[in-house]
C-alpha positions in Angstrom: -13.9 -21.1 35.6 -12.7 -17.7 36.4 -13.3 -15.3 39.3 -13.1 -11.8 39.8 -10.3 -9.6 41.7 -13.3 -7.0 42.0 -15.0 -7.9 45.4 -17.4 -6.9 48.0 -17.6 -7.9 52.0 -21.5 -8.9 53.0 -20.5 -6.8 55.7 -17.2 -7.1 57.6 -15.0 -10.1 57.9 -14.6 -9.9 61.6 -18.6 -9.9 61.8 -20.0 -12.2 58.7 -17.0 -13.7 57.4 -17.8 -14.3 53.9 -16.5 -13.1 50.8 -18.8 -13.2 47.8 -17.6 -12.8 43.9 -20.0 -12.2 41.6 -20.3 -13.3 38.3 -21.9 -12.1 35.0 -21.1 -7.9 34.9 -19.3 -5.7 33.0 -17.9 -4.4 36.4 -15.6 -8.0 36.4 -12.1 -8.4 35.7 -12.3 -12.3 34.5 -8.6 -13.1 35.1 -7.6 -15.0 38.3 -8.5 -18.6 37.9 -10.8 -19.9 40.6 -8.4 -22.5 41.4 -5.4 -19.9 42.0 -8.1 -17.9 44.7 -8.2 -21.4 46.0 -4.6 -22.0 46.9 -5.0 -18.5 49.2 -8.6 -18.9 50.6 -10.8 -22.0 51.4 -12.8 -24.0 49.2 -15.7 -21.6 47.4 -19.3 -22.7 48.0 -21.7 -21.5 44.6 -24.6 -20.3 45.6 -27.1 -20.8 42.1 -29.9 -18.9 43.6 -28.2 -15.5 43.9 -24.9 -16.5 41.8 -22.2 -16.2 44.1 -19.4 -17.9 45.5 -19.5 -17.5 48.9 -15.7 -18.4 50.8 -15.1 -19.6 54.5 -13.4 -16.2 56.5 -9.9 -16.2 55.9 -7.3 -14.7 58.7 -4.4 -13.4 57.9 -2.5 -16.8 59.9 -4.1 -19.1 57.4 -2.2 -18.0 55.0 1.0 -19.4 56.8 1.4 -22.5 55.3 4.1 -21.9 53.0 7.2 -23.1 53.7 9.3 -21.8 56.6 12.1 -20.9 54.7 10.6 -18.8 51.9 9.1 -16.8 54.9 11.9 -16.6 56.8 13.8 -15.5 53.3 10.9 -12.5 52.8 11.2 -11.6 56.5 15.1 -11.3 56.3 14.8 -9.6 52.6 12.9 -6.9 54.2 9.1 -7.5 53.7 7.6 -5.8 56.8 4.2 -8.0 55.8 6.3 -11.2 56.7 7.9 -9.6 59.8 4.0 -8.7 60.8 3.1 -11.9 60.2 6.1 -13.8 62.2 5.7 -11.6 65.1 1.8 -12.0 65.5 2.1 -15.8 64.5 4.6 -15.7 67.7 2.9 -13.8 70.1 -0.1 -15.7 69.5 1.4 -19.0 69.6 -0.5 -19.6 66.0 -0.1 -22.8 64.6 3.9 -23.4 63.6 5.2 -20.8 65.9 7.8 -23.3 67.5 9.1 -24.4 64.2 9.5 -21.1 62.7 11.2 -19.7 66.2 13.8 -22.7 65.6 14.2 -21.8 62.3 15.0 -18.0 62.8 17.2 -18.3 66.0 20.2 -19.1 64.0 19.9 -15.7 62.7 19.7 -13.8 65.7 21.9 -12.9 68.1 23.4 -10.3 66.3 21.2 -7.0 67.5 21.8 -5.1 70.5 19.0 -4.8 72.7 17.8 -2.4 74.5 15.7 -1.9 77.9 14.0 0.8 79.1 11.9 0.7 82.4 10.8 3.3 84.8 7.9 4.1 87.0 4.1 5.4 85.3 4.6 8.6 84.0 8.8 8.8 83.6 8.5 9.6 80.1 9.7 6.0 78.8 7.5 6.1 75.5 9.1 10.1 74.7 12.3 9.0 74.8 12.4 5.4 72.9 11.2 8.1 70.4 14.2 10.5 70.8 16.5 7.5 70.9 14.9 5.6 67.7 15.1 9.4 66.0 19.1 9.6 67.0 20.2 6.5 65.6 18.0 7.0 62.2 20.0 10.0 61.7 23.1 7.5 62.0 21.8 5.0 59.4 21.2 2.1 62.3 17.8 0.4 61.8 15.7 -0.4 65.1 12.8 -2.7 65.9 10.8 -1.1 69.1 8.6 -3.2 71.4 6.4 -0.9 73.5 4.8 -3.5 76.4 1.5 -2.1 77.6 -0.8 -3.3 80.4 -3.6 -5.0 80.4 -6.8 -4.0 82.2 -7.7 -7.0 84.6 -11.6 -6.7 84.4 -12.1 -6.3 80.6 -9.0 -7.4 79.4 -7.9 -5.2 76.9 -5.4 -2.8 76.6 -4.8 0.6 75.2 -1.6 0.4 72.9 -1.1 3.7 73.1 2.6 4.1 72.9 3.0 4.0 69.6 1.0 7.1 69.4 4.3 9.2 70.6 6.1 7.6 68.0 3.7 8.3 64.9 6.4 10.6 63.4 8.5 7.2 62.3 5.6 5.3 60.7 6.7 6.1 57.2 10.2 5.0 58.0 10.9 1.4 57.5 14.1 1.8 59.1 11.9 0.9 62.0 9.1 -1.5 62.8 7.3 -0.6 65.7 5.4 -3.2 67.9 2.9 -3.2 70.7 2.2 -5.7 72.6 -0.4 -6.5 75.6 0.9 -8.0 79.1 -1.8 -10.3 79.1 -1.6 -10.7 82.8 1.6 -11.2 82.3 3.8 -10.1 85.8 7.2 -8.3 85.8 6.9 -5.7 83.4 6.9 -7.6 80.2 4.5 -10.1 78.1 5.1 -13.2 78.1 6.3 -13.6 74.1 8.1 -10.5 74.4 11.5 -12.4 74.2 10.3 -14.7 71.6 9.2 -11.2 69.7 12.9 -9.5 70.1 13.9 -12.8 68.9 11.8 -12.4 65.8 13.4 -8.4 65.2 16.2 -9.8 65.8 16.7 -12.2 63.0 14.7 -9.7 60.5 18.2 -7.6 61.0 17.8 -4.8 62.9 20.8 -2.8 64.7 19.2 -2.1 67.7 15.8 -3.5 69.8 14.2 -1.3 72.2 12.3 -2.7 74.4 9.9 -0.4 76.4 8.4 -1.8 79.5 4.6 -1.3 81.3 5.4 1.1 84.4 7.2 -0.6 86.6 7.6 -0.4 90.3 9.8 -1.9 92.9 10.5 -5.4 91.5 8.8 -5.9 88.5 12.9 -6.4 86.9 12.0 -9.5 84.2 13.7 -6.8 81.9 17.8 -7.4 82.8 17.0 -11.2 81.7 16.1 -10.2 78.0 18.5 -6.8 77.6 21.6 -6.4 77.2 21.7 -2.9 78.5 19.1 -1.9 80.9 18.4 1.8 81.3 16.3 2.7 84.0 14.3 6.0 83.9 13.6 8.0 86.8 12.0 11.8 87.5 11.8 14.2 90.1 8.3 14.2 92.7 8.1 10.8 92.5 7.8 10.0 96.5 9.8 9.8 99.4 13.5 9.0 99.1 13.4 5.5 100.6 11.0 4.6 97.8 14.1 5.8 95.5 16.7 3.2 97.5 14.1 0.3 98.2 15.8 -2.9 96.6 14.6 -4.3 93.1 14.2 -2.2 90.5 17.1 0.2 91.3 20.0 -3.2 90.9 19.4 -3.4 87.6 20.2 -0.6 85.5 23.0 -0.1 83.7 22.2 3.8 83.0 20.4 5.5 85.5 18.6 8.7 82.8 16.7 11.7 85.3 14.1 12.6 82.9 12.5 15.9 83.2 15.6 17.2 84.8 14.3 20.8 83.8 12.2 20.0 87.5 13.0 21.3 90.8 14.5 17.7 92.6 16.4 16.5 89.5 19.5 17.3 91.8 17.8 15.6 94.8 16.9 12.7 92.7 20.7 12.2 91.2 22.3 12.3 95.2 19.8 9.9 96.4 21.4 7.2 93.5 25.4 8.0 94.0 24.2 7.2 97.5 22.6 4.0 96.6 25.8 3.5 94.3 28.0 4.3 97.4 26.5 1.4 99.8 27.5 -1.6 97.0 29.9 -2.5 94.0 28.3 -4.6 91.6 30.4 -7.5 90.7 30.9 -6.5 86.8 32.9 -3.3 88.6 30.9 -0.9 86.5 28.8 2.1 87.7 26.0 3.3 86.0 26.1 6.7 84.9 23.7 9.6 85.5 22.5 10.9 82.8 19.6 14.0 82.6 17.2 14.2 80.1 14.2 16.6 79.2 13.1 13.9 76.2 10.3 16.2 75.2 12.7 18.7 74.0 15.6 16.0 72.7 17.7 17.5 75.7 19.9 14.9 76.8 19.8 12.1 74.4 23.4 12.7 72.6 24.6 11.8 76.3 22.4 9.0 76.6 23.6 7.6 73.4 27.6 8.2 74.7 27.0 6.2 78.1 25.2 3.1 75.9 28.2 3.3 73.5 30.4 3.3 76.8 28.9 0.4 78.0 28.9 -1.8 74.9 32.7 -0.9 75.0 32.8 -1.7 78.5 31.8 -4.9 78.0 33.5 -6.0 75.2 36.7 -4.9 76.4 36.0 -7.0 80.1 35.0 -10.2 78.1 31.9 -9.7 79.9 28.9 -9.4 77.1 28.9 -13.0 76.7 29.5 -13.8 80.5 26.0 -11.8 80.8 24.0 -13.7 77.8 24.9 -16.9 79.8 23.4 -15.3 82.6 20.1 -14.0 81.0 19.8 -17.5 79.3 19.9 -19.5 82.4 17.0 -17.6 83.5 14.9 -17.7 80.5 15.4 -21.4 80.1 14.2 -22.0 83.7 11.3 -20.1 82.6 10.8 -22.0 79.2 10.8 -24.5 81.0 8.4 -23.7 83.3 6.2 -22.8 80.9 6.3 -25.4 78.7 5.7 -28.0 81.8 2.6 -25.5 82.9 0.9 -26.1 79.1 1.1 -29.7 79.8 -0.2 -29.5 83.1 -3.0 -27.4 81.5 -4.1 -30.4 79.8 -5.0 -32.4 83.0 -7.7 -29.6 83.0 -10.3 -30.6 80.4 -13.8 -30.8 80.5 -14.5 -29.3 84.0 -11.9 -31.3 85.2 -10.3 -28.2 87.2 -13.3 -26.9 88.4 -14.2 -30.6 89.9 -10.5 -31.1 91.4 -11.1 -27.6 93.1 -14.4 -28.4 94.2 -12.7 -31.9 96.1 -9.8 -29.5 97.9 -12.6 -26.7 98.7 -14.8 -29.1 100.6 -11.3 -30.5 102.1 -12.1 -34.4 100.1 -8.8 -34.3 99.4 -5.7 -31.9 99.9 -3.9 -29.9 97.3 -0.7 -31.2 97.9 -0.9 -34.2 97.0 -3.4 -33.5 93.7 -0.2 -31.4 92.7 1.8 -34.0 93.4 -0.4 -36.5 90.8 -0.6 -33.8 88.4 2.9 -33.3 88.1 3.8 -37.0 88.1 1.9 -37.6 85.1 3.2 -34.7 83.2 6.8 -36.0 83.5 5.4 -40.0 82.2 3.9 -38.1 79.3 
């Protein structure tokens, strides 16, 4: 039995969810055995009363059952449908996420990675795109993660970063990726490091990572980066919101965008007097550098002061000094998250709304539930 390539949708996938292949007209190419179509969608169902064979909706994760290493072979080669794949398989947590992040972290490691953070409205998304554009020019490939956040009532979220950055979408000397917060605090999704991960390994030169806009402490960024650039512009407040602590501590390169603004110069005194009152303990201080991203003003200089600090730390000894850092961060947080799924399990059926019910009505106290909880996630 044969089956056509030449298909119709009774209506769309994400809606119906069937596929039917007809037989019998002159329209049909009769060359794919039914049994290859098999191995790459689910088991047909013949319909004799209208002729068809109807197939069971097939996303585009089902298809990930071949083995790991073939994938991570395509995904290495250069097949942008297999880096796709990886990245939403990861961010999703899609069956055999675990085993292929095991599997690809040997490769990585190898990518410098970039972050870029800044208060609403600094111009973050304008100038990944001036700094992706700049190192095309130079032959370096570069993945870009653009975080965006997510509304709190409905949910979703807007992805519109990569619409600044439409210009490279023919180049596949970068892969462009956004991704939702998901209620996710600190700037960042949750998977975002497992996603740099997943760039990383594919073999790109450089990872961008652009965060949601940021305010005072939201600084999960300096634990994934290995330079952190923090973006700042004139009129944004008063000038103890520009020396609060947090946010400021962690850059690496402080960039004034919009510098063509009256305060850029205000804006630049109010950090070398922030720089004044401490040292950090690497002994480097971040450079100043002005931008006006919308006209590519600025972003030779900004590319000078990353190359200086790559050089700076390699020279110290001091990029792998920081990696240990960064790591004993995320695994705290691995680990925390990985006891939290477990915990999440004690919540079946109803089971949290009934335990909440017990503290609410004060049958029992919270402590103590936690307590229990916790005790039998570490027997398990």
């Amino acid at each position: 039995m044969h089956c056509s390539r030449r298909h119709f949708w009774s209506g769309e996938p994400s809606i119906h969810g069937t596929c039917a292949f007809q037989r019998g007209t002159k329209l049909l190419d009769l060359t794919t055995p039914i049994d290859h179509l098999q191995s790459r969608v689910a088991t047909p169902h013949f319909d004799s009363t209208v002729d068809f064979f109807f197939f069971d909706p097939l996303l585009y994760t089902d298809r990930l059952n071949q083995p790991i290493q073939t994938w991570i072979e395509q995904l290495r080669a250069g097949d942008v449908r297999a880096l796709a794949r990886a990245i939403s398989t990861v961010e999703n947590r899609a069956p055999g996420w675990s085993e292929l992040l095991k599997a690809l972290f040997q490769h990585s490691g190898q990518a410098r990675v970039l972050g870029l953070t800044g208060p609403p409205g600094a111009g973050k998304s304008t100038l990944v795109d001036q700094l992706a554009r700049f190192y095309r020019k130079r032959n370096r490939t570069v993945g870009i993660i653009a975080v965006d956040p997510t509304s709190p009532y409905t949910g979703g979220a807007i992805l519109g970063d990569r619409i600044r950055m439409q210009e490279h979408f023919s180049d596949p000397g970068i892969y462009i990726r956004s991704m939702a917060t998901r209620g996710s605090l600190g700037g960042l999704a949750r998977t975002t490091a497992d996603v740099a991960t997943v760039l990383d390994a594919s073999g790109r030169d450089l990872i961008m990572i652009e965060t949601v806009g940021v305010g005072q402490d939201e600084v999960d960024i300096v634990r994934l980066a290995d330079i952190t650039i923090l973006i700042l512009v004139p009129g944004m407040g008063d000038d103890v919101q520009t020396i609060k602590a947090g946010i400021m501590e962690i850059a690496d390169i402080f960039v004034i965008n919009k510098s063509d603004r009256d305060g850029a110069e205000h804006v630049e005194r109010e950090i070398r007097a922030l720089q004044s009152l401490a040292m950090r303990h690497d002994g480097w201080t971040p450079p100043i550098v002005k931008t006006v991203a919308s006209q590519g003003v600025g972003i030779e200089e900004l590319a000078g002061a990353i190359a200086d600090y790559e050089a700076y730390l390699q020279k110290e000894n001091l990029a792998l000094n920081k990696s240990v850092e960064n790591w004993q961060e995320r695994l705290v947080e691995m680990l925390r998250d990985a006891m939290l799924e477990k915990a999440r399990t004690q919540f079946d059926d109803g089971n949290l709304a009934r335990l909440a019910a017990e503290v609410a009505e004060h049958k029992r106290d919270p402590y103590s539930l936690v307590e229990e909880i916790a005790g039998k996630v570490g027997k398990q």
